[in-house]
BALOBA-1460 file (C-alpha; in Angstrom, 3 decimals):
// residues 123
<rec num="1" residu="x" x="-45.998" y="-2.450" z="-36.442"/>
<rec num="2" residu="x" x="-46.961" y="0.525" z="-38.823"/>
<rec num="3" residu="x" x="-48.465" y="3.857" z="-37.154"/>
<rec num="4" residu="x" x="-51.505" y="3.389" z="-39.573"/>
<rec num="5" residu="x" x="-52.486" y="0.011" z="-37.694"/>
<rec num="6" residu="x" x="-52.110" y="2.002" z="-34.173"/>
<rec num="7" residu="x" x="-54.291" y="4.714" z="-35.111"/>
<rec num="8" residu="x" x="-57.307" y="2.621" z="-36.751"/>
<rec num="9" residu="x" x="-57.342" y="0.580" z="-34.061"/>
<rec num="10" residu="x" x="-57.429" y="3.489" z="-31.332"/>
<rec num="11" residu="x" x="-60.489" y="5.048" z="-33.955"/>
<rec num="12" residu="x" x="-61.904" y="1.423" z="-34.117"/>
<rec num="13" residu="x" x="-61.796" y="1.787" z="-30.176"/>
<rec num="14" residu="x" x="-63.110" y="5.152" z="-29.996"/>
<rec num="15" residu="x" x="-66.144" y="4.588" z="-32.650"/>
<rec num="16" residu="x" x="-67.340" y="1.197" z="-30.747"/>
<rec num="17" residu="x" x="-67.140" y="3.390" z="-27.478"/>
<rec num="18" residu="x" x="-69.140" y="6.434" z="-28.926"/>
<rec num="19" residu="x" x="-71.648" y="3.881" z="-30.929"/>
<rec num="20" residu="x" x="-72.133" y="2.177" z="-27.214"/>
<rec num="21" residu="x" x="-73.076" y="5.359" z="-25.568"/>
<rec num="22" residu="x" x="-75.117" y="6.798" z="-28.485"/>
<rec num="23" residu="x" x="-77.154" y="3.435" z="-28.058"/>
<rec num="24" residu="x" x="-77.291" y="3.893" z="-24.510"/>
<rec num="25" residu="x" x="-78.692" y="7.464" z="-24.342"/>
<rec num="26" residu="x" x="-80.866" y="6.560" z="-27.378"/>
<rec num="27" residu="x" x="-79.006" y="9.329" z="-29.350"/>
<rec num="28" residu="x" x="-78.649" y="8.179" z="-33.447"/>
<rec num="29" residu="x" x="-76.603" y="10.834" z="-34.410"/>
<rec num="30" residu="x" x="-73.986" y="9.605" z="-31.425"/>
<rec num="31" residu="x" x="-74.466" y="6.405" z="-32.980"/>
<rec num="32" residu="x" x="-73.825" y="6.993" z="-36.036"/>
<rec num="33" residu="x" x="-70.838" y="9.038" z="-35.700"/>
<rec num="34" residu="x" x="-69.780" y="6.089" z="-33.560"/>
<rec num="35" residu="x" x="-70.284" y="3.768" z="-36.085"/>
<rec num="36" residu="x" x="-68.265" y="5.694" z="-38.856"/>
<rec num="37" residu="x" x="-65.501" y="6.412" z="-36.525"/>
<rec num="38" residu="x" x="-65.185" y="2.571" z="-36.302"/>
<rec num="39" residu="x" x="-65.770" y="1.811" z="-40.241"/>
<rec num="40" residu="x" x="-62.840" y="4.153" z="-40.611"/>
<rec num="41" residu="x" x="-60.593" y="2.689" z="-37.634"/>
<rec num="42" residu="x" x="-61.071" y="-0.444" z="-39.428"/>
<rec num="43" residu="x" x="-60.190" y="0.551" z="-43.077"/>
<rec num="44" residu="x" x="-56.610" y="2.418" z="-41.346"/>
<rec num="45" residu="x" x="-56.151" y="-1.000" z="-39.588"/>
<rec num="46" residu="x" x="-56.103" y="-2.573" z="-42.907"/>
<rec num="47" residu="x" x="-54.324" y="-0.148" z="-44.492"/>
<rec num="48" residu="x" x="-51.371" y="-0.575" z="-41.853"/>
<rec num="49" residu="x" x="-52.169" y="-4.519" z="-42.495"/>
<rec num="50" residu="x" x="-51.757" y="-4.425" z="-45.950"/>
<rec num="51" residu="x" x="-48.483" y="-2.061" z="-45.624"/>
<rec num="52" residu="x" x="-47.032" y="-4.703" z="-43.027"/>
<rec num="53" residu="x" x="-47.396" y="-7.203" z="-44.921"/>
<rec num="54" residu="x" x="-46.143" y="-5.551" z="-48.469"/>
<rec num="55" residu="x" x="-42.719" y="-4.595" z="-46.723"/>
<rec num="56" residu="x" x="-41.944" y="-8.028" z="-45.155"/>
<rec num="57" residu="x" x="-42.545" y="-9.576" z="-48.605"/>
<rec num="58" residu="x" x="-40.034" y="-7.377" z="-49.824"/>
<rec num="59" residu="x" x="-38.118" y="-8.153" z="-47.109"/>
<rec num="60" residu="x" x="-38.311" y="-11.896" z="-47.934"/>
<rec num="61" residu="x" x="-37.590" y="-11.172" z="-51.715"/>
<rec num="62" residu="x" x="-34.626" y="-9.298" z="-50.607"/>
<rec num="63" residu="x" x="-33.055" y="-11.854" z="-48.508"/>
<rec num="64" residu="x" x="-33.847" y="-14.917" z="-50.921"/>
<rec num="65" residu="x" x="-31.737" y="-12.895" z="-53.945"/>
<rec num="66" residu="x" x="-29.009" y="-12.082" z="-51.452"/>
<rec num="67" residu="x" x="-28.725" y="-15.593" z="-50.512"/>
<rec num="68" residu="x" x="-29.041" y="-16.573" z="-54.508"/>
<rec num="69" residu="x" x="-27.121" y="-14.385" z="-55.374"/>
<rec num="70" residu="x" x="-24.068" y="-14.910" z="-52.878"/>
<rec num="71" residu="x" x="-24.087" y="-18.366" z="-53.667"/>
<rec num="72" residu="x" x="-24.048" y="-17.965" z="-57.796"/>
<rec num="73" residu="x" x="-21.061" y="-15.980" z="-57.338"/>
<rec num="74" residu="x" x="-19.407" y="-18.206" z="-55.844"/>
<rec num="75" residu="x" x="-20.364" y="-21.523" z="-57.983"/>
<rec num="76" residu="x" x="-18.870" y="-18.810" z="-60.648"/>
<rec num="77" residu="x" x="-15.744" y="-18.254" z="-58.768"/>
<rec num="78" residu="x" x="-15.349" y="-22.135" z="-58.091"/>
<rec num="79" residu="x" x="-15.599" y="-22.723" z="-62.042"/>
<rec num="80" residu="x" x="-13.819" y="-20.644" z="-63.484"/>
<rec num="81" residu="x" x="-10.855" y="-21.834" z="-60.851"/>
<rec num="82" residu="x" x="-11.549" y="-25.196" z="-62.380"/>
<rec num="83" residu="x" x="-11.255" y="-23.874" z="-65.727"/>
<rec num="84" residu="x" x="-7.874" y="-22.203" z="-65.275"/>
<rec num="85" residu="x" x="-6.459" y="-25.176" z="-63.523"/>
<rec num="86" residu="x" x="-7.794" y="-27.100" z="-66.416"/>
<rec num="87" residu="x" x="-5.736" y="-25.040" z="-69.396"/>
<rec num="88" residu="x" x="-2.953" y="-24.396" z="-66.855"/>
<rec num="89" residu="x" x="-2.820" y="-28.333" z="-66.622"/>
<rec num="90" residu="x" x="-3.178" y="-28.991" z="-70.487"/>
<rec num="91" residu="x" x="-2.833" y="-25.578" z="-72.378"/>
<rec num="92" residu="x" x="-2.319" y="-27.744" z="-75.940"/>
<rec num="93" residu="x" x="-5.542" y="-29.259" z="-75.322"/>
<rec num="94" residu="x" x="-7.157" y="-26.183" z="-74.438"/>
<rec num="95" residu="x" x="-6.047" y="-24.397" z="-77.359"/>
<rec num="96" residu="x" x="-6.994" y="-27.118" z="-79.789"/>
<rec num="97" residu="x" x="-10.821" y="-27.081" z="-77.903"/>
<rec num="98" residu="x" x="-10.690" y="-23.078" z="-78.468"/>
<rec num="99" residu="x" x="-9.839" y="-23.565" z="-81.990"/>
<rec num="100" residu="x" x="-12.666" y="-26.089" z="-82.581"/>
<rec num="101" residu="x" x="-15.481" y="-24.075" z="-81.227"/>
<rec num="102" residu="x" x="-13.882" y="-20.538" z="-82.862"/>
<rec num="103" residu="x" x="-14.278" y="-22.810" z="-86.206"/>
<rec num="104" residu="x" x="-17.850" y="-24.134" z="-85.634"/>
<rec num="105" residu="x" x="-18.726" y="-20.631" z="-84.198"/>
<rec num="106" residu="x" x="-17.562" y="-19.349" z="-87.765"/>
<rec num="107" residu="x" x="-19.347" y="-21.829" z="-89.764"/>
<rec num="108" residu="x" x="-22.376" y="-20.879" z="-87.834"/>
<rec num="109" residu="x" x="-22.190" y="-17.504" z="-88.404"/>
<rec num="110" residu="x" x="-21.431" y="-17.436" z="-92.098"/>
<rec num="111" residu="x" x="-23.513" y="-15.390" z="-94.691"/>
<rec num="112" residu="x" x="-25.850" y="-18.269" z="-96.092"/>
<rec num="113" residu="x" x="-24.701" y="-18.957" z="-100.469"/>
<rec num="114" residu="x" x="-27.299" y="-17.358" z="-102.800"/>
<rec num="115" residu="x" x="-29.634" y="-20.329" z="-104.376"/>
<rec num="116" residu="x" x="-29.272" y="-20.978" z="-108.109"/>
<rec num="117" residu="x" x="-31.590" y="-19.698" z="-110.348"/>
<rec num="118" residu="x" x="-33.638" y="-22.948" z="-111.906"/>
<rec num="119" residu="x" x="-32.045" y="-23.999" z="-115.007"/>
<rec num="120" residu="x" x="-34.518" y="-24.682" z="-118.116"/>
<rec num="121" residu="x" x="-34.661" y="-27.087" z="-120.474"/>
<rec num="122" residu="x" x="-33.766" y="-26.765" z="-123.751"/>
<rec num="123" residu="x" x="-35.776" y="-29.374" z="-125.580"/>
């Protein structure tokens, strides 16, 4: 629990207390002064609230991309196990897949040919 929520709940205590006895004796000034004492126990209650509740969220965001996290590395580790057990198992066939995508990677990435100008016709 954050200090903030302590304290504007002791003030929230306090005001309501001092408000009570202001009404009592008929004073408004008490009462008043009670009364803001309380509006601003309140708003620090809040405050602490609000803080509270920001830090377990992070907390919770924290823990969910650990656990994501922890587990894509692994999935990672387990596939690329596969694939090395895969080319250790068939390195021909590997090297012919290699090959094919290097080639279709280079086709890809080729420099477009310039268009032809229009040709006219002679008549």
């Amino acid at each position: 629990m954050d200090q903030d929520r302590l304290t504007g709940t002791a003030k929230d205590v306090a005001g309501k207390i001092e408000g009570g006895v202001g009404e009592m004796l008929g004073d408004k000034s008490t009462q008043a002064s009670g009364r803001a004492r309380e509006a601003a126990g309140v708003v620090q209650n809040m405050y602490g609230q609000a803080k509270d509740a920001a830090r377990e969220a992070g907390d919770a965001a924290m823990d969910f991309a650990k656990d994501k996290f922890g587990n894509g590395s692994e999935t990672l580790r387990d596939g690329t196990q596969a694939l090395t057990k895969r080319v250790h198992d068939n390195p021909m066939g590997a090297l012919l897949v290699a090959g094919g995508i290097g080639f279709l990677l280079a086709m890809l990435m080729r420099s477009p040919s310039r268009p032809q100008p229009p040709q006219r016709w002679r008549y």
